[in-house]
N, C-alpha and C positions, 0 to 999 in steps of 0.2 A: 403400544409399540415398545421396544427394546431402548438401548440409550443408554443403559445400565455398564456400567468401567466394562469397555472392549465389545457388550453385545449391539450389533448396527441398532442406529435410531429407527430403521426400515425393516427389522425382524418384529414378525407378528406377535405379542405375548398377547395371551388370552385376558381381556379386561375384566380387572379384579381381583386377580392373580396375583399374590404377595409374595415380592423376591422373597427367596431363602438363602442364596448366597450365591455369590459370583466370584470367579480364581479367573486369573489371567496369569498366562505360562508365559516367556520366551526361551526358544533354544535354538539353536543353529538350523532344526526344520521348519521354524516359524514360530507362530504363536499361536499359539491355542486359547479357547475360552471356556470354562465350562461354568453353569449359569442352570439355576433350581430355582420353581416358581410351585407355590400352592395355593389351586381354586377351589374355592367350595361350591365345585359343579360337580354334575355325573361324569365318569370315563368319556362315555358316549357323545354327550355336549363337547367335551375339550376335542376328543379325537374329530368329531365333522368341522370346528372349526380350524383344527391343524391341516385336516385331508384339504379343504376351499384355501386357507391361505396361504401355505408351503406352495402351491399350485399356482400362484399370482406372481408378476413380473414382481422384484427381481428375483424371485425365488422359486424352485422345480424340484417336487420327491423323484429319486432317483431310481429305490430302491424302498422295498416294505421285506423285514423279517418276520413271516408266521410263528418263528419260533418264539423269540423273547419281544416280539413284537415295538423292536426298533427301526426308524425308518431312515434314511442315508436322502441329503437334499442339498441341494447345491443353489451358490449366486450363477444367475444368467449370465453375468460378465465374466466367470471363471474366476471370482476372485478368492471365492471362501466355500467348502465344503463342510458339511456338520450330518449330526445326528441327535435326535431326536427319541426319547422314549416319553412313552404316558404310562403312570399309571395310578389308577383307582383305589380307590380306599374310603370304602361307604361310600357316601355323599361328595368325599373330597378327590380329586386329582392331584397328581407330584407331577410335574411338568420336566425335566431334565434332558440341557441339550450341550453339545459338545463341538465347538466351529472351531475349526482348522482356517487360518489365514494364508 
């Protein structure tokens, strides 16, 4: 689970997945989080676990980009928007995600 300075204790991180850093913004449109995680899983592995848990109360994919293959996901209460990229690297995953408060 998340917990990490500003990311919810309720955001899914993939188990095993070693923070790489976390920034917490404030400006007059809110606060922003943006939060790096790296697993020594395949792409494949971290993307079906993002597709099953982004999809779980509080959380809903809103939107999937084919192109740079970023995904837009929101809280069910309306409190926090973000987004989400994976990507691969041999054997490893970079997990990178960006909540809007």
């Amino acid at each position: 689970m998340g917990g990490a300075f500003g990311v919810p204790t309720d955001f899914p991180v993939y188990q095993g997945a070693a923070l790489i850093g976390v920034k917490e913004s404030i400006s007059s449109d809110g606060t922003s989080v943006s939060a790096s995680w790296d697993a020594d899983t395949s792409l494949e592995t971290v993307t079906a676990f993002y597709s099953d848990r982004l999809n779980q109360q509080p959380w809903a994919v809103t939107a999937k980009d084919p192109v740079d293959g970023t995904w837009k996901f929101r809280r069910t209460d309306g409190k926090m928007t973000g987004l989400i990229r994976l990507s691969g690297h041999g054997q490893r995953t970079r997990i990178d995600i960006l909540l809007n408060k």
